[in-house]
N, C-alpha and C positions, 0 to 999 in steps of 0.2 A: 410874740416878743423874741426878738434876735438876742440869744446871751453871747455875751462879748463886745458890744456895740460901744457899750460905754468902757467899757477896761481901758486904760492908757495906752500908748502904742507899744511898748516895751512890756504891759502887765498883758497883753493880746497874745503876745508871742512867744512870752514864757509859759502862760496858758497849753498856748497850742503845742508847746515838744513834749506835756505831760500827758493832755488829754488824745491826742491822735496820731505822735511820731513815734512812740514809744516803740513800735513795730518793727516799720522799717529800719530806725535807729537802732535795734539790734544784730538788726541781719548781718553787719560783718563779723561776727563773733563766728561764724561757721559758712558764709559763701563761699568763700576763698580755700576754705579747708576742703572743702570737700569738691571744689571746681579743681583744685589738685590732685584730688585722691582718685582724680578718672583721667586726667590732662599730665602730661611729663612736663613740670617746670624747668624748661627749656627757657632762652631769651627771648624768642617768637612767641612764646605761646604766652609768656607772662606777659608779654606786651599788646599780643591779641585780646586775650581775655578783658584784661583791664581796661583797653580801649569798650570793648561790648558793653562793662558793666556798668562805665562812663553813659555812654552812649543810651544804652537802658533806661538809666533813670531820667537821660533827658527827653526820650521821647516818651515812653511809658508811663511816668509818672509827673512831668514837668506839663511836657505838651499835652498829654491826653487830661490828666486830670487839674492842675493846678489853673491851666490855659482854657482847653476846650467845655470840661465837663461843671467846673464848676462858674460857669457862665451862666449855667443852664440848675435853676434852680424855682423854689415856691415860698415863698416866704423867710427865704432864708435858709431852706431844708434841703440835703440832698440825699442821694439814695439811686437806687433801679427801682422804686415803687413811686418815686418823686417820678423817673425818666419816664413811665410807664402812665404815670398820671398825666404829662405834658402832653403824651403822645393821643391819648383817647383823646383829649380836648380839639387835636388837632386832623385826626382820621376821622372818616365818616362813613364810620360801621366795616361788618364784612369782613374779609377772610386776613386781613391787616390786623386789624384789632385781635381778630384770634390771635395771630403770630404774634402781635405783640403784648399779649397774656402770658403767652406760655413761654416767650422769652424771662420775661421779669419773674415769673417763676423758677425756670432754670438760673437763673441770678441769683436771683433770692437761695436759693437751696444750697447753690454752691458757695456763696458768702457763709451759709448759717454752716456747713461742715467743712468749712476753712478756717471757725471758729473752734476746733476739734484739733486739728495737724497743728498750727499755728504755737499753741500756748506749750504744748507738749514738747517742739525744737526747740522755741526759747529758753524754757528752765533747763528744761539736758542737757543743751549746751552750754548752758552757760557752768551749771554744777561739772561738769564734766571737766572745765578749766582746774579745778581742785587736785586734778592728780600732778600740776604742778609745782605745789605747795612742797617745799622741803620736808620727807618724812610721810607725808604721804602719796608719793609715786605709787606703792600696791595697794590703793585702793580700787576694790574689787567692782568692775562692774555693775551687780547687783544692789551694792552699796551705793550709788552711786544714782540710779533708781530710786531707791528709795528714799533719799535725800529730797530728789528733785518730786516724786511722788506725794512727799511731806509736803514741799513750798505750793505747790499746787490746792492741796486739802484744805491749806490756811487761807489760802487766796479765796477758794469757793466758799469755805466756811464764812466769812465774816464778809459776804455779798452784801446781805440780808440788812448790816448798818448803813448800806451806800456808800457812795463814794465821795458826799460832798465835799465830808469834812477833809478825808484824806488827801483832795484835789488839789489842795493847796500847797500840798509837797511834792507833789509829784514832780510840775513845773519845774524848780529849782533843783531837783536832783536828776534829774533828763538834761536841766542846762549844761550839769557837774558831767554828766555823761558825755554829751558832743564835745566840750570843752577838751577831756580827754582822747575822746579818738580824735580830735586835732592836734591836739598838742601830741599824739605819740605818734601819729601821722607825718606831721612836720618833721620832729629829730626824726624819723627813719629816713624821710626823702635825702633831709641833711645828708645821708652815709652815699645816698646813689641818685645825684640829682636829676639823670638823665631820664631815671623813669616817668619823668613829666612830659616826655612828649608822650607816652600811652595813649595821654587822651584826643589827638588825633584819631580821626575815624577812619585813616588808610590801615593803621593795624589790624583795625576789625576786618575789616575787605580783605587784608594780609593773610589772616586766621583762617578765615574761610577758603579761599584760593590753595592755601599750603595743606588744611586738611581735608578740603573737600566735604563726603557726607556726613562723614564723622562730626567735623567742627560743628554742623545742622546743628546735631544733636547734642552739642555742649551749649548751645541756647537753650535744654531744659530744666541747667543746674544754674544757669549765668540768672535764670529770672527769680531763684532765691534773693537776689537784690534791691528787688522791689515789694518784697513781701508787705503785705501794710500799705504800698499804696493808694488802694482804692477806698482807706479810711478816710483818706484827706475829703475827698466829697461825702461818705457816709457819714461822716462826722461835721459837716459845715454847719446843720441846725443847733449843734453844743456852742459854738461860738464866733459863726459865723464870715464870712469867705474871706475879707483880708485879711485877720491878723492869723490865718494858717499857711497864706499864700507868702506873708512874708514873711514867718517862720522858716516855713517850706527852705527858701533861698537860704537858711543856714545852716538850715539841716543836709541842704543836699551838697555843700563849700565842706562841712566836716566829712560828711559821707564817703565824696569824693578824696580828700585828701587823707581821710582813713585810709580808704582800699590800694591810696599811691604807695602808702609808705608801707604796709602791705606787702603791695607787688615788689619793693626796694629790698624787704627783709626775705622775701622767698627767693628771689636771687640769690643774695648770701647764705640765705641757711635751707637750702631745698627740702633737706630731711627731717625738718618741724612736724610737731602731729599738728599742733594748732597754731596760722599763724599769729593770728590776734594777741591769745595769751604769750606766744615766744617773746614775740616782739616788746611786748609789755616789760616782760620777765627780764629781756637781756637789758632792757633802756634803766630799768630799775627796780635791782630786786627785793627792795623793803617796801617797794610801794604798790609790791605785786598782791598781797592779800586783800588792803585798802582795794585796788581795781576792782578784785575780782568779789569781794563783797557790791562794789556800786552795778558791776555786771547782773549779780544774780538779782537785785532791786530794780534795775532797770528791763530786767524779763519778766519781773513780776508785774509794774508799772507796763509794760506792752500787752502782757496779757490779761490784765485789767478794764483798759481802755476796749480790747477786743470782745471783753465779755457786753461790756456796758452798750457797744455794737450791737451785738448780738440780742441783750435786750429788745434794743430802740427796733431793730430791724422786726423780732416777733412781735410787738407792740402795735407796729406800723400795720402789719400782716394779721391782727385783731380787728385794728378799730377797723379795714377797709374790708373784713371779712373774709379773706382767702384762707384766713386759718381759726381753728377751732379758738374758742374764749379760755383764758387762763386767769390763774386767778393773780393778779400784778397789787404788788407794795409802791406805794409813792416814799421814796425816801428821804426829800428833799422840801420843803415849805416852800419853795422860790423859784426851784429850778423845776421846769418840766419832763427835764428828760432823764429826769434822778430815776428810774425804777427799778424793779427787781421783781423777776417774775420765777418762785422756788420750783417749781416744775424743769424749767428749762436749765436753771443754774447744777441742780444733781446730774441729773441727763447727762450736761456736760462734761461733768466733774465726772462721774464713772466712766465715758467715752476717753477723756483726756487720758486719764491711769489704764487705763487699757490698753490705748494706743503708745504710750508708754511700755507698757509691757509688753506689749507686740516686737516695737521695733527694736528695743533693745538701744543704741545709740540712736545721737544726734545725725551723725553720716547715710544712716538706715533710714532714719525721715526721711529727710532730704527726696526719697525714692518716691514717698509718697506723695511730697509737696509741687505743687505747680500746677497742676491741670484744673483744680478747681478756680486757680486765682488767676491767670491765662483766659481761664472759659468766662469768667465774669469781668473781665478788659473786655472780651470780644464782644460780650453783650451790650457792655456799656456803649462801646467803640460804633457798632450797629444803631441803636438808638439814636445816640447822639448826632448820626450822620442822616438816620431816618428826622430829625426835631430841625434841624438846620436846613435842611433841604425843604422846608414847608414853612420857614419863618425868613424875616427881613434879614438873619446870617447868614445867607446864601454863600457867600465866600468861606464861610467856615467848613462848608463840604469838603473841597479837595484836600485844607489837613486831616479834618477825622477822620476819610477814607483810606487817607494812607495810614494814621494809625492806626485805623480798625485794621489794615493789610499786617502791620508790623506784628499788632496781639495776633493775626491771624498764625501767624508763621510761627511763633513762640507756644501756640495751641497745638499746633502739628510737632515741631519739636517733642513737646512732652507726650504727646502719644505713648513715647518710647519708654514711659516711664509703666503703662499699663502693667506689663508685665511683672514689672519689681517695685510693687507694692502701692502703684499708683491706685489699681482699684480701690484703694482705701477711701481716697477722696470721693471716688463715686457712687461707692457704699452710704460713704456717709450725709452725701448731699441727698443719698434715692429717699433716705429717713423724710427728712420735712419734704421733698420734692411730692410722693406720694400722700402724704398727709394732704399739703393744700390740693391736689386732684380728688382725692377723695370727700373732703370736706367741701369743695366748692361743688363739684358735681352731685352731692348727697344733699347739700342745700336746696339746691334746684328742684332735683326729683321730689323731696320731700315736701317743698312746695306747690309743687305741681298735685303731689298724691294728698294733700291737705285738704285741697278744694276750698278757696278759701271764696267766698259770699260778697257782693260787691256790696255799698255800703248802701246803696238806694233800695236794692231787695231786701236788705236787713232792715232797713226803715220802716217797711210796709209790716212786719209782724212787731218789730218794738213799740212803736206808737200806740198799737193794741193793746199791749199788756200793760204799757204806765197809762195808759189811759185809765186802768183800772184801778187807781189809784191805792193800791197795798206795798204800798213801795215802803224798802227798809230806809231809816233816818240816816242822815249822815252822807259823809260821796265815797263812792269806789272807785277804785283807779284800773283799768285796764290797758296793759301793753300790747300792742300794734306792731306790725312791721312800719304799714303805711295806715294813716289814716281812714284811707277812703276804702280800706281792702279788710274785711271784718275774718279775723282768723277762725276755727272752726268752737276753739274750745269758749270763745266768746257767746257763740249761740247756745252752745251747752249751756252756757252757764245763764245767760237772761232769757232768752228762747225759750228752750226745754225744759230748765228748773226753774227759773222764772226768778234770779237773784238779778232784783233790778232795786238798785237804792232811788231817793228823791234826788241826786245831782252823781252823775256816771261822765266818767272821765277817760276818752280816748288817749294814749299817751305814746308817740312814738318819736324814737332816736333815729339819727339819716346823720350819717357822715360824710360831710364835705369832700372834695380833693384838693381842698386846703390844708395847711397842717394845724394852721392856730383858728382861734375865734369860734364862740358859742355864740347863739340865738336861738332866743325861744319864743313861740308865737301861741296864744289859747284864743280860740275860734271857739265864741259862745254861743246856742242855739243853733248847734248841729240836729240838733231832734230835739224835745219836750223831752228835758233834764239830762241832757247828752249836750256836753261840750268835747273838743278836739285841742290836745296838747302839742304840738311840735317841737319838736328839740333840734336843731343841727349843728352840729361839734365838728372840728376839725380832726383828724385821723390822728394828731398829735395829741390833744387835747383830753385830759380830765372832765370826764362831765358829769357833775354834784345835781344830778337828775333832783334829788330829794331836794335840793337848799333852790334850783327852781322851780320845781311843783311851788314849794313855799310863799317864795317869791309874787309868787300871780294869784295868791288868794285860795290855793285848794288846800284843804287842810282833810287828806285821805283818815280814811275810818278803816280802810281796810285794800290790799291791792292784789288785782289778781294776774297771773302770768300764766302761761301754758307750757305742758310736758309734754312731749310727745313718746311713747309708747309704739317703736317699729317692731315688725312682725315683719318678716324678708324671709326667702331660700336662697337671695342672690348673695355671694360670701361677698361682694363688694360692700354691700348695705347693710353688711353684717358686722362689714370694719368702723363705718361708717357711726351705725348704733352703739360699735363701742365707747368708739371715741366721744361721743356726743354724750353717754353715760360716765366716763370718768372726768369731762370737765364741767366746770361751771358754768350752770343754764345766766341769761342774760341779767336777772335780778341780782345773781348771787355775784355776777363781776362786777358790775354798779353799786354793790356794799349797801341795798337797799334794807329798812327797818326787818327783821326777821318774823319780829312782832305781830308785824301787821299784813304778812303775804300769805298768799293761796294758791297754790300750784294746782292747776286742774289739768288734771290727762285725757288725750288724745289717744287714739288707739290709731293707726297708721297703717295701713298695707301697702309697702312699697315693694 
């Protein structure tokens, strides 16, 4: 089900500035500041710049995502595990498919510790606007931290309700947000009308030309501007592709005419700390606090939506199996993509105040921000030229290629960032990055080291022992990977001890590269009193395994599942064991009866 489909056109678009623009729609609270605090606001250079960050958002986030990327969709869903699903469908095997695994991996990891930098600029900066407040100019630094360290705490604290209900406000106070960087956009240009031509693309060509290698490398603070772009696709399965595309259009009219009026006031007042809050300040000063309260609501609403991201995105990276099982809250009756998964939300929550505490200012991020959100354009940008080149858009190749060229440069750019604090993002992305290598590699081998029994040789020794008719009353349930593949701790258990009821139930889960739609299929007279369950869920998808077992007439007496028990010297398969022991085995994420399981162990040498 696509949500948003039925919303009105005007309820679609006020939706979409709550649910997915909250991001970028902050970013000029501190691009401009700190694109200053390295650039001499000169008249050239205010004019360069602002042409680039013009220019930015239309190719970057217009053309690559609003244009190209979300054309390219599954039911409604977007994502790099969506691009990554299109593409298997369309390769045929071999050394491509690796590449493109381990692409959407590196996407994926740098999305989820983007999820990290992100939420940590937006509150600081925006608290940080407060020491404009008459009276409290000497607020200290630290103080200031700890403010934004608080809005943060309350944000992850009260995950765990969801966000349905909150959702609804969102929308109408993101509108109050754009509403204002236009309208304080507009009177600034009023003061200096000429800075409208900026958005010519000869100034940028200008910029470059006047500072040469230099200028390069002011494209690794110019792309603070599209922060949040790539939510617009991550975010299409919440509600769906036009009413964020025509959102989009007025978020990027306010955007734009924010960062003019902007450029108009950093002319006249070059020695601003912040130009955002000045320009606010000088246009009106009783209606500066009012702002600067809808500022720090609207970085909370950005990093909100980022979180709910960050969910969908681990979810995704569950049900397709690249990442260990967690244990996830549904928070919503209605909405599928409501969850809450409390592992990853503390995780984050202690990373954010961290990273907070590290950098100390918003200007200090900034050092750190870019190279993750750059490197996952470039993947998309890749893909998306790899899906078009093998489908009837054939013509859509030479744009993507040239934006895949443009994130390319924007990639290189931030290079420069390594040094001053940029490792941070890539610290942060190697967390999940390593995790799904280890767990998907540790899958394998452990299935490999299982041995597991084909079903036809398991036939020839089951058929023996119920033949013998001592069979327990009632049906058992055993889970499978695959049907036809009998796992080891199954022979244990009716084989070697001989717990075989009168009606034994094969049961296994297979996740589509669909995002929605269940089906379930019971294959009766697999063996004498052996039926075969199949289940197939979309990787989006809730599946109330228990309500259809039900459904199809088996009424379990009792269900067994397997443990595995590793014994390794290899330290890979040692990380591997842990992680496998601190999350939840496959019953216990399915919320299966507790009552009625049996966990049987496996002893492993891998």
């Amino acid at each position: 089900m696509k949500h948003g489909t039925t919303d009105s056109f005007w309820g679609g678009i006020v939706k979409s500035m709550g649910l997915v623009f909250g991001d970028i729609g902050t970013s000029p609270i501190y691009t401009l500041t700190v694109l200053f605090a390295l650039t001499k606001p000169t008249h050239d250079n205010v004019f360069g710049i602002l042409s680039l960050v013009v220019w930015t958002l239309i190719i970057l986030v217009t053309a690559e995502y609003a244009w190209l990327a979300m054309s390219l969709g599954r039911k409604g869903e977007g994502g790099t595990i969506v691009l990554k699903e299109i593409l298997i469908r369309l390769l045929k095997g071999g050394r491509r498919m690796a590449f493109v695994g381990f692409l959407s991996f590196v996407g994926v990891s740098l999305l989820l510790g983007d999820g990290v930098i992100t939420p940590a600029i937006s509150i600081l900066s925006a608290v940080e606007g407060m020491v404009l407040i008459p009276g409290l100019a000497a607020l200290h630094q630290g103080t200031l931290i700890f403010i934004a360290a608080l809005i943060a705490i309350g944000l992850f604290v009260f995950q765990f309700k969801g966000t349905d209900k909150v959702a609804r406000a969102f929308g109408p106070l993101m509108v109050l947000w754009f509403v204002s960087l236009t309208v304080s956009g507009v009177i600034s240009i009023a003061t200096f009308p000429e800075v409208i031509k900026s958005v010519s693309p000869y100034y940028a060509v200008k910029f470059f030309l006047d500072n040469g290698f230099s200028g390069f490398f002011v494209l690794s603070e110019v792309i603070l501007c599209a922060t949040g772009g790539e939510a617009l696709y991550a975010d299409m399965g919440h509600l769906g592709r036009r009413p964020i595309v025509r959102a989009w259009y007025f978020v990027f009219c306010a955007l734009v005419v924010n960062y003019l009026g902007q450029g108009a006031f950093i002319l006249q007042h070059p020695e601003a700390k912040n130009f955002l809050f000045g320009m606010v300040q000088g246009q009106s000063g009783l209606l500066y606090i009012p702002f600067l309260i809808l500022t720090i609501m609207a970085t909370v609403i950005a990093s909100q939506a980022l979180i709910s991201g960050v969910f969908s995105i681990v979810y995704q990276g569950i049900t397709t199996r690249i990442m260990p099982l967690m244990k996830v809250d549904y928070t919503s009756s209605h909405l599928k993509s409501q969850i809450y998964i409390g592992s990853v939300n503390w995780f984050l929550m202690v990373l954010v105040i961290f990273i907070m505490l590290l950098f100390r200012k918003s200007e200090n991020l900034a050092a750190a921000y870019g190279l993750a959100v750059t490197g996952t354009m470039t993947i998309t940008g890749i893909m998306m030229t790899m899906i078009f080149a093998r489908t009837t858009k054939k013509w859509k190749v030479l744009p993507a290629a040239v934006v895949t060229l443009v994130d390319l440069v924007f990639l290189v750019a931030n290079l420069n960032k390594l040094p001053h604090g940029g490792y941070w993002s890539i610290i942060l992305a190697t967390i999940p990055f390593l995790t799904i290598l280890i767990w998907t590699k540790g899958q394998r081998a452990l299935y490999r080291a299982l041995r597991p029994l084909d079903l036809e040789t398991f036939l020839i020794a089951y058929k023996q022992i119920y033949a013998k008719e001592r069979n327990i009353p009632g049906t058992g349930l055993f889970f499978v990977r695959e049907t036809d593949v009998v796992p080891p701790y199954v022979i244990h258990c009716i084989i070697r001890s001989n717990i075989i009821y009168e009606r034994n139930v094969f049961v296994s889960l297979a996740r589509t590269d669909e995002p929605f739609g269940v089906y379930s299929c019971l294959t009766e007279g697999v063996g004498p009193g052996l039926d075969a369950f199949d289940v197939k869920a979309g990787y989006m998808e809730v599946a109330d395994i228990e309500g259809l077992v039900k459904e199809n007439g088996i009424n379990e007496k009792v269900i067994f599942y397997g443990i595995e028990d590793i014994s390794t010297m290899n330290p890979i398969w040692r990380v591997f064991s842990v992680i496998k022991k601190l999350t939840p085995n496959f019953v216990q994420f399915n919320k299966l009866p507790a009552s009625k399981l049996q966990g049987v162990v496996t002893r492993v040498e891998m």
